[in-house]
C-alpha angles and dihedrals in degrees: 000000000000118000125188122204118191113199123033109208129112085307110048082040084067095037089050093045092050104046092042079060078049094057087229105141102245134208128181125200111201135155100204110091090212094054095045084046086059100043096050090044087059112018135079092211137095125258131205125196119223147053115330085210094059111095097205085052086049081049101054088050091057098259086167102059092035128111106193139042129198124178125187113146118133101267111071091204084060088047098043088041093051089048086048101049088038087060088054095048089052104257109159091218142043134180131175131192103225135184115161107097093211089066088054091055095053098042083057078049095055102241110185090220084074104043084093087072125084100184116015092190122190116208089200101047088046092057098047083049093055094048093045085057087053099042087058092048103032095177102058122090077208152359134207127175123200128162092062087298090310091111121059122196112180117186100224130186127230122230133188092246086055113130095217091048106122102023131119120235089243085060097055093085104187125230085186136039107267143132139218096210100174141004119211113202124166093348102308129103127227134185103221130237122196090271094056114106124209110241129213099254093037121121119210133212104220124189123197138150105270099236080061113039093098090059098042089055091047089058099054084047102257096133100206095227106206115248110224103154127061125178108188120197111210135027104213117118100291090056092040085058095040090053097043088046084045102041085057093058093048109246118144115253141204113180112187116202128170105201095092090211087052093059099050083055094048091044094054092051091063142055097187104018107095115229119208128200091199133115100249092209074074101107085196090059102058100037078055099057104038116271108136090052098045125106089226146034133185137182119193107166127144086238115081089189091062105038085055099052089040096053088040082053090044091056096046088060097049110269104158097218139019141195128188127197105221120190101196097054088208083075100059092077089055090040083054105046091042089057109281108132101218129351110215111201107202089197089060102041088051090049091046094051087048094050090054096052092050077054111054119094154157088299103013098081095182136347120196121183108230120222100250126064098331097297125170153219114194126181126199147188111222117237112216082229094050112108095241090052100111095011131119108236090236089058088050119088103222116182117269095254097049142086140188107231108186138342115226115201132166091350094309129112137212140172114247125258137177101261084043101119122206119235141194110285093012114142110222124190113205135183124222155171120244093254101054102040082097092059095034084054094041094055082055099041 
């Protein structure tokens, strides 16, 4: 399939890289020679130089035999234009990159002007709904949510203080119903047997019902501590939609910017969230406001460079979590060995929530990228024609690097067990390695 991106940055770089290990035949449309000059050094795609809204440039990039559209220039008029002209051409699907938040209002409105558009995506708003997930769960590198919410994975790390360090997966008896689907360790990821220990420095995929994940983790000894407290740095549009996200779930925030108009505004959108005029580089500043006493802090700046010295400062005082916005993804494995808690790339995040749209289809319910190697979590609905419909998982050959995690039916949920057979409109979640997501989707097809 033809796919059009309009718009080569950081983004449509991601975008590019993605849907070529997709097989999919790419062309980018950008107007900046340096970018061009990337894209066609690394990249196996065409690029065509020009402006995405012009209809004789779509033309020139095949807009009439494509069958997908992604904008993502700067300008959010160029991006909803291109979708726009790309509909009428025929194109299947549309998505926009999209930042305004007026247009976002009016899209929830219904405004004909955006109809042409299949996915309207917000970086920003993206990246405030990611760290809202791990605020609520701090001591998870990541959380995901499938079976209508029913179904919880966290990414956890493993210390050496760690109760369950050392110990082998048959010794981990449940008292409740969950699964270790996968075991990430120097980079690689495993799917582990009964003989596989789990290692100080590991981190674990863990799968639970969400009513009992606390529970669960409680029983392999990862008390859940409640976050109260939140401190934001920067009140640009990421930290405006984390504290309103924030405000609604009744934590107590503080938010430190240091553009003083910015603050009026700010201070004008809440009525619990703390707005502070104040450079947040100013040691007396934070140890002022709290941060060395608060559960989580959280630095979204534009400027890498900053959020990284501010959350480093906020440990040191004694902040119990951070969280740093980084720009150049690359950067998120060094934040985090140096004492970040967790990097959160909003490039990535956005490229990862458009992947799993141009994913989704009849059968493939969701698909969400994992942080480590490519990994995957995939959830289906099962077709009554599929070879695994009728079938015990045990009988089913399923690839060597994939899992199934849990088998929703008729609104219940169960982790899934051997004798566990799949049925007609259940929705499966399953875990699996890069090389094997074709013949997963294909059992299910």
């Amino acid at each position: 399939m033809l796919a059009i991106i309009v718009g080569g940055g950081k983004l449509g770089f991601s975008i590019a890289e993605l849907l070529t290990e997709e097989d999919y035949d790419v062309t980018v449309i950008e107007k900046n020679e340096e970018h061009i000059a990337s894209l066609e050094d690394k990249l196996d795609i065409h690029v065509i130089q020009g402006n995405g809204a012009s209809i004789s440039v779509l033309e020139s990039a095949g807009i009439a035999e494509a069958g997908l559209l992604v904008a993502v220039t700067a300008s959010d008029e160029v991006n909803m234009v291109a979708c726009m002209l790309g509909k009428q051409a025929g194109v299947k699907s549309t998505i926009a990159r999209v930042r305004n938040p007026e247009y976002l209002e009016e899209k929830s409105s219904g405004a004909n002007f955006l109809s042409g558009i299949d996915l309207i995506i917000n970086p920003e708003l993206v990246t405030a709904r990611e760290i809202a997930k791990l605020i609520e769960v701090p001591e998870a590198l990541d959380v995901m949510y499938y079976a209508d919410h029913k179904v919880m994975l966290l990414e956890l790390p493993i210390s050496e203080k760690s109760p369950v360090k050392g110990l082998a997966m048959s010794q981990l008896n449940p008292q409740l119903p969950y699964l270790i689907i996968a075991v990430a360790r120097n980079h690689k990821v495993i799917i582990p047997r009964g003989n596989d220990k789990i290692l100080a420095g590991d981190t674990i995929f863990l799968l639970a019902r969400t009513n009992e994940m606390i529970q669960v983790e409680h029983f392999l000894g990862m008390e859940r501590q409640e976050t109260q407290r939140v401190i934001i740095l920067g009140g640009g549009r990421t930290g405006g939609h984390l504290a309103k996200i924030l405000e609604k779930n009744d934590y107590a925030v503080r938010l430190i910017e240091k553009d003083y108009k910015k603050c009026e505004a700010l201070s004008e959108e809440f009525r619990r969230v703390l707005v502070i005029h104040g450079d947040a580089t100013d040691l007396d500043l934070l140890k002022q406001e709290g941060a060395g006493k608060t559960d989580v802090f959280v630095s979204v700046t534009d400027d890498d460079k900053v959020n990284l010295l501010v959350s480093l400062i906020a440990k040191h005082l004694g902040a119990r979590r951070t969280i740093a916005q980084v720009r150049r993804s690359d950067y998120i494995d060094m934040m985090e060995r140096v004492g970040i808690d967790i990097g959160v790339s909003p490039r990535v995040l956005t490229a990862n929530a458009i992947f799993r749209f141009i994913k989704k289809s009849a059968h493939l319910l969701s698909f969400t990228l994992l942080r480590e190697e490519g990994a995957s979590m995939m959830e289906f609905e099962v077709d009554p024609h599929s070879k695994v419909a009728g079938h015990k998982l045990k009988d089913l050959t399923f690839p060597v690097g994939s899992i199934v995690g849990s088998i929703m039916r008729n609104g219940e949920v169960m982790i899934a067990k051997g004798n566990d057979r799949l049925l007609p409109d259940d929705q499966v979640t399953v875990f699996c390695l890069p090389r094997v997501y074709d013949q997963v989707i294909k059992l299910f097809s």
